[in-house]
VEXDREN-2710 file (C-alpha; in Angstrom, 1 decimal):
% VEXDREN-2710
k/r/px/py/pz
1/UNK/114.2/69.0/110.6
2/UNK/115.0/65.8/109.2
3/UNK/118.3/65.5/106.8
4/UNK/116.7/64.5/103.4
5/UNK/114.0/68.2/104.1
6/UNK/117.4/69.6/104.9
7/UNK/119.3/68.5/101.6
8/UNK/116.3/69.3/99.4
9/UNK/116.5/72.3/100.7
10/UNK/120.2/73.0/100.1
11/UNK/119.9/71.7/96.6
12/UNK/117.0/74.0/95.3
13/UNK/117.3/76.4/93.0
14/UNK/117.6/79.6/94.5
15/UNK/117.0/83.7/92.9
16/UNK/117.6/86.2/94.9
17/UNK/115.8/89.1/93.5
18/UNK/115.3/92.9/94.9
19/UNK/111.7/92.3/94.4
20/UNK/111.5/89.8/97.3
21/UNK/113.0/91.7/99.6
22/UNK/111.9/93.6/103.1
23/UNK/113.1/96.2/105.2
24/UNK/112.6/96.0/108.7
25/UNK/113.3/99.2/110.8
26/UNK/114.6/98.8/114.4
27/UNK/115.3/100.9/117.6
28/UNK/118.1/99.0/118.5
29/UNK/120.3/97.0/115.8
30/UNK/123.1/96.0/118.3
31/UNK/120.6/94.4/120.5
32/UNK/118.0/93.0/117.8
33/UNK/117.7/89.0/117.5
34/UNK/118.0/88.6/113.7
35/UNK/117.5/85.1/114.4
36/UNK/114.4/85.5/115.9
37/UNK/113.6/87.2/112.7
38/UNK/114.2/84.8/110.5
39/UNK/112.2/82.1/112.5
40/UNK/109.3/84.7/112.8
41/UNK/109.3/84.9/109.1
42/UNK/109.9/81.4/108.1
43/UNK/106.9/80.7/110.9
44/UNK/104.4/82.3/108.2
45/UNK/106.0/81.8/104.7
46/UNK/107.2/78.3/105.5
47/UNK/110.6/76.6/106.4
48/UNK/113.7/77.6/104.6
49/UNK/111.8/80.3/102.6
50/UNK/114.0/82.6/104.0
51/UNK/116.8/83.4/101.8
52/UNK/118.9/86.1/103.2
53/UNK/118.8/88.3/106.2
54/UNK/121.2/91.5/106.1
55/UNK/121.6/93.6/108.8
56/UNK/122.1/97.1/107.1
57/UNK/123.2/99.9/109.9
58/UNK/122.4/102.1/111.8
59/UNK/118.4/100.7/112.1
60/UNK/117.4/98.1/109.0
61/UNK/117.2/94.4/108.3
62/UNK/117.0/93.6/104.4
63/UNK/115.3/90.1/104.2
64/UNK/114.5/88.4/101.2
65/UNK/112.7/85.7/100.4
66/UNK/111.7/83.0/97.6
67/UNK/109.4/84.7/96.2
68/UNK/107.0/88.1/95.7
69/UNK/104.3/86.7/96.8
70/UNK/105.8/85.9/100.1
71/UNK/107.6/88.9/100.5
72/UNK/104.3/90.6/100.3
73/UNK/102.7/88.4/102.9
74/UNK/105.8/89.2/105.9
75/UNK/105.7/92.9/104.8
76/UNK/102.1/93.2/106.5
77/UNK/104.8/92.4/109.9
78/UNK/106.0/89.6/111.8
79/UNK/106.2/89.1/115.5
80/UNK/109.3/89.4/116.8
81/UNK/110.1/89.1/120.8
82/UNK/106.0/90.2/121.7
83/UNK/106.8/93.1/119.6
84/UNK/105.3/93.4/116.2
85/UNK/107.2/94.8/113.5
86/UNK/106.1/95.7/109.7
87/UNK/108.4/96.1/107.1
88/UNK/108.3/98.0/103.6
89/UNK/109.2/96.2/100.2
90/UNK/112.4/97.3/98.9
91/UNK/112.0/97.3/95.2
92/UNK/108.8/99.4/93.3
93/UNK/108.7/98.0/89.5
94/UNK/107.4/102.1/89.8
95/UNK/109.9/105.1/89.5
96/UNK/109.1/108.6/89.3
97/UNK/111.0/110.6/87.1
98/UNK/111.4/114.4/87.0
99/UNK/112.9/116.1/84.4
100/UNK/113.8/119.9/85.0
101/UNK/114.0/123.3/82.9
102/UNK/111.3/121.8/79.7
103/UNK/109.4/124.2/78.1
104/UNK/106.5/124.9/78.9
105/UNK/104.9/125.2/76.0
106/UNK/105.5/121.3/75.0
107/UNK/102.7/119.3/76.3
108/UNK/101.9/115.8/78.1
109/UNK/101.2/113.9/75.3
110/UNK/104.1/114.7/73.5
111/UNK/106.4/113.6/76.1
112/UNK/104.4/110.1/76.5
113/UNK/104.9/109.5/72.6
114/UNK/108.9/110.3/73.0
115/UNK/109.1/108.1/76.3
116/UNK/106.6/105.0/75.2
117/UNK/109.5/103.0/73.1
118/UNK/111.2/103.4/77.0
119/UNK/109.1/103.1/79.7
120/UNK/105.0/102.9/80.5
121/UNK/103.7/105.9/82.0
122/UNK/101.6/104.8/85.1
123/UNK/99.8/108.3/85.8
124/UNK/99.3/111.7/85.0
125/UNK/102.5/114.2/84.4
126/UNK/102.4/116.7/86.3
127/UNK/103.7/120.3/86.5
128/UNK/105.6/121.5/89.1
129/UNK/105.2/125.1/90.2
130/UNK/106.9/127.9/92.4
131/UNK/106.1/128.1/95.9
132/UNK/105.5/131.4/96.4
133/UNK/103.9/132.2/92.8
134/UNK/101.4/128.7/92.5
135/UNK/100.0/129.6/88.7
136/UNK/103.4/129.9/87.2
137/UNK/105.6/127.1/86.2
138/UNK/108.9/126.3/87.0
139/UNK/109.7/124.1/83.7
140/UNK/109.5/120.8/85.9
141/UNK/107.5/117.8/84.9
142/UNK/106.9/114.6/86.9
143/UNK/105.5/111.0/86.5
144/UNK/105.7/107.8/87.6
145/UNK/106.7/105.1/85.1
146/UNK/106.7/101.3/84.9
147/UNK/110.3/99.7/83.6
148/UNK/109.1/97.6/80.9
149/UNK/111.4/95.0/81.2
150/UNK/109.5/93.3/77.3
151/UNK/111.3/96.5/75.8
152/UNK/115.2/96.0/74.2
153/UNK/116.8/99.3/75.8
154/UNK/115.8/98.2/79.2
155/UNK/117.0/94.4/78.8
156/UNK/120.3/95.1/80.4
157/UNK/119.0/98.0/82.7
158/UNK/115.9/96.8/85.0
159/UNK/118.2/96.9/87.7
160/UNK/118.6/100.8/87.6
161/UNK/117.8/102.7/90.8
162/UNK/117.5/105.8/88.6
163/UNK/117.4/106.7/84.7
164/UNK/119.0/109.9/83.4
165/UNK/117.6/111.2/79.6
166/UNK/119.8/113.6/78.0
167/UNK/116.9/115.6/76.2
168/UNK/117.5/118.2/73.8
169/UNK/116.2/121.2/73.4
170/UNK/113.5/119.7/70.5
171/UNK/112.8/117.3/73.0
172/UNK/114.5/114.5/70.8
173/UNK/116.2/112.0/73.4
174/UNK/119.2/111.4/72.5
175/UNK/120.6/109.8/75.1
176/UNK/119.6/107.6/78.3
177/UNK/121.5/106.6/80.8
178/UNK/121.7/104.4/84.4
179/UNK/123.1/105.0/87.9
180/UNK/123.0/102.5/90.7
END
């Protein structure tokens, strides 16, 4: 690589997002080549596209790259050592969300109108039942949702690996919290 490609690429602006990041799983990390990695993925997303390459015990490799687009295109796998190895994207703009013990008389919709200033639900909720007993419900409802990231109450928490509402028993939420 010539020095002035090498400087321009030391001096661009770099984000290092969760969204552009892969996880590659391996037998063996004590013996892996993470530099054969990280020319194996710079080989099909281009020269220093390659931002960060974390070894993550006891069989991962976080990578992440410049840019979404990119990380989709090494998660289809890269070559590594005549072995071919597909990774998984880290980071889902999705999470599914349960919330246990509701009613059952409250229905879908009215949880979608309480939750739409929060979130976008992506999906169907659904009901979960008992194992043994599958036409009775066990007050559980799941969906997935989208984080809106347009909306103020999730400004400062798009980063959250999972959201906690405090519900109560009107199904008013009165509180909403983050962890992770």
């Amino acid at each position: 690589m010539e020095i002035d490609a090498y400087d321009t690429m030391k001096t661009k602006v770099r984000t290092y997002n969760p969204e552009n990041t892969i996880i590659y799983r391996v037998n063996n990390l004590k013996e892996f080549n993470v530099d054969k990695l990280i020319d194996a993925v710079e080989e099909r997303i281009g020269l220093g596209n390659c931002y960060g390459c974390v070894p993550r015990y006891p069989d991962c490799i976080e990578v992440t790259v410049d840019s979404a687009e990119n990380a989709t295109i090494i998660c289809d796998g890269v070559e590594v050592d005549k072995k071919f190895i597909c990774g998984e994207i880290l980071y889902s703009k999705y999470v599914v969300v349960s919330i246990l013990n509701l009613p059952t008389y409250i229905e879908e919709q009215v949880i979608i109108d309480k939750l739409e200033n929060f979130v976008e639900v992506c999906g169907p909720i659904r009901r979960k039942f008992y194992r043994n007993n599958k036409s009775c419900t066990d007050g559980t409802r799941v969906w997935e949702y989208f984080i809106a990231y347009n909306k103020a109450h999730f400004i400062q928490m798009h980063s959250a690996k999972r959201l906690i509402f405090v519900i109560s028993y009107s199904f008013d939420i009165v509180e909403l919290y983050t962890i992770g």
